[in-house]
N, C-alpha and C positions, 0 to 999 in steps of 0.2 A: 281271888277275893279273900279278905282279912274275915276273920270272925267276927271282928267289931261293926264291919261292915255289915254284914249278913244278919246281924242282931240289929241295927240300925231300918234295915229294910223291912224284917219281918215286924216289929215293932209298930212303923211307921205304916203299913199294910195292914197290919191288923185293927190297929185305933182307925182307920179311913173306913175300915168294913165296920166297924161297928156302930160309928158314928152312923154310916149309912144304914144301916140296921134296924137303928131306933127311928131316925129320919124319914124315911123313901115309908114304909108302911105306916106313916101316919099324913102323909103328906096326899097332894093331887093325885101323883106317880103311881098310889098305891093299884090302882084297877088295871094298871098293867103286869100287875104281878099275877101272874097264874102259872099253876103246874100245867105244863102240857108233855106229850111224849117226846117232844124234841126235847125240852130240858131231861128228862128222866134218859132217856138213853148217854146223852150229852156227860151226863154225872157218871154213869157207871163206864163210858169211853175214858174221860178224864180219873178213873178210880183206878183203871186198869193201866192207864199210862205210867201215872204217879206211882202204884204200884212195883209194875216191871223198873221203874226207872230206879225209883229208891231199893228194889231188891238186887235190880244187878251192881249199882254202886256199893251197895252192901257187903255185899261178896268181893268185888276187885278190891277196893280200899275202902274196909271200914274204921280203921284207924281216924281217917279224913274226914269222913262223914260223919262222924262223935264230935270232932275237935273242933270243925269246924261250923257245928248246926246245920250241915248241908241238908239232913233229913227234914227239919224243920220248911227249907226252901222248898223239896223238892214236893210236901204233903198239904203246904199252902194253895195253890189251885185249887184241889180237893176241896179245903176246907173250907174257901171262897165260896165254892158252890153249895154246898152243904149250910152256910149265914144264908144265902139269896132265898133257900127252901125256907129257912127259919125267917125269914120275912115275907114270903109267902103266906105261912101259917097264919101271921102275926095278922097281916091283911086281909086276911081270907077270916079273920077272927073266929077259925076253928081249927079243930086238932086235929081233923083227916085230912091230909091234902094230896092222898096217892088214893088211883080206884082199887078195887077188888085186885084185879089182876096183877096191876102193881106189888099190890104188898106180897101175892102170892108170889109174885116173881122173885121178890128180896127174901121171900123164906126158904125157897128155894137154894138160893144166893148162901142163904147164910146156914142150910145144913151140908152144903157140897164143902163150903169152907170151913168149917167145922171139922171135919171126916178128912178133908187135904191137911186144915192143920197139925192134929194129930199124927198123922204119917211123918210129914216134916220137922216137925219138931223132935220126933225121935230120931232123925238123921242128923240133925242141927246136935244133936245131945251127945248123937255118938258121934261126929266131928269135934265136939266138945270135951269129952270123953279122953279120947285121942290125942289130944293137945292142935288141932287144928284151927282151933276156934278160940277166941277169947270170950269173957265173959258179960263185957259190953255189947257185943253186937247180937246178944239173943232178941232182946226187944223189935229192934229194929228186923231183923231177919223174918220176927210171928209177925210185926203190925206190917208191912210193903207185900208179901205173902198174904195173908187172909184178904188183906184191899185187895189187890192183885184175882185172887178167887174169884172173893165174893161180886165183886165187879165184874169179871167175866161169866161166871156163872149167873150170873142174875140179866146180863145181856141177852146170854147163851135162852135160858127160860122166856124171856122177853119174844125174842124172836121164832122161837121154836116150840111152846106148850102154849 
């Protein structure tokens, strides 16, 4: 796949989410928007995929995944799910749409990945350091990682606390 291509799609995917965005929460459709725990597990499943995917492509060839906006393809799902919350919200015409536990759970989530990040990114530094690493692929290497975390960690609390 071309670049152009890949910019053509992400493009075209993203204007259709947002249309529906604005759309679907003010339309009929809207009372079937609710959080439930299928969707919350479903997001941090899909955070963690997206994740591992864009962090191992990251590492084989991130030359390719810069040049080509591959990262962009591969964080789209993700973010897809992430719009349907925000139309959730929108519908639900309030600003809590996760219970107690939930959020406990994403706090969770987000001090494991927090505390993984830092670890990582000082190995990413001294790969970097080293000359093993260019200085393009930081970004990408902290955002596919903390997703990747905070997603499985937040699963992990989910099921387990």
């Amino acid at each position: 796949m071309e670049e152009k291509t890949i910019k053509i799609i992400l493009i075209v995917v993203i204007l259709a989410a947002v249309i529906a965005a604005i759309i679907i929460p003010r339309s009929g459709l809207r009372k079937y928007l609710r959080m439930n725990e299928t969707l919350f597990v479903t997001t941090n499943v899909l955070g963690t995929i997206c994740g591992l995917a864009g962090l191992v492509l990251s590492i084989i060839m991130p030359a390719t995944v810069i040049r080509l906006h591959l990262w962009e393809l591969i964080i789209l799902p993700f973010a897809l799910i992430y719009m349907y919350w925000l139309m959730i919200a929108d519908a639900q015409k309030k600003e809590q749409v996760l219970d107690e536990k939930q959020e406990f759970n994403m706090s969770g989530g987000a001090v494991v990945s927090w505390c993984v990040s830092i670890v990582f990114m000082g190995l990413v530094f001294s790969q970097y350091q080293n000359g093993n690493l260019s200085g393009g692929v930081w970004f990408l290497l902290f955002f596919f990682q903390t997703l990747t975390v905070f997603s499985a960690a937040t699963l992990y609390f989910y099921k387990y606390k």
